[in-house]
C-alpha positions, 0 to 999 in steps of 0.5 A: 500500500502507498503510503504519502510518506512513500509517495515523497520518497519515489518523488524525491529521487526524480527531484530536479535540481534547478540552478541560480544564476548569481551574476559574475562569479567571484576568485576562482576556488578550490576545484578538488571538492564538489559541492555535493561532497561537503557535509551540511546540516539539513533541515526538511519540513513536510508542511503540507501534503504538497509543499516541503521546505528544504535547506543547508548550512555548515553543520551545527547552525543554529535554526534562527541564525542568517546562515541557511540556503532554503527551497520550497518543493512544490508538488503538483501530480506528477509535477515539482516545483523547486523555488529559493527563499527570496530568489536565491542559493545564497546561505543567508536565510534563517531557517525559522522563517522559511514560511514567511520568504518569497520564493522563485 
């Protein structure tokens, strides 16, 4: 029997990644550590049936510290919508108040 806690998890592996243009990029860095392999603190909030809030931060942030890079996943049938807190990838949002955020 489908449960909807199985129905986010098939939804989460066919979740699409949408990437944020951020203007001209700055000194380049380290190139010998993917993103993908730095540990981060996440949270993840199931708000509703069709809304997830997600995010990151450098391990051990506080939920009310500026330091949190959010995403609400909207999912609408068989479609999901990610959008970032205020329009951007930026690790600057408080994670306490994800809900009160524009996303795009």
């Amino acid at each position: 029997m489908n449960t909807y806690e199985d129905q986010i998890i098939v939804r989460n592996v066919v979740e699409t990644t949408t990437l944020v243009s951020q203007g001209a990029p700055g000194p380049k860095g380290d190139t010998g550590i993917p993103e993908a392999s730095i540990p981060y603190s996440k949270n993840v909030d199931f708000y509703s049936e069709n809304i997830v809030y997600r995010a990151e931060a450098a391990v051990n942030s506080l939920n009310n510290a500026p330091v949190w890079r959010i995403k609400k996943v909207l999912i609408a049938g068989e479609n999901v919508t990610e959008t970032w807190a205020s329009g951007t990838a930026l690790f600057d949002k408080i994670w306490d108040n994800r809900i009160s955020y524009i996303y795009s």
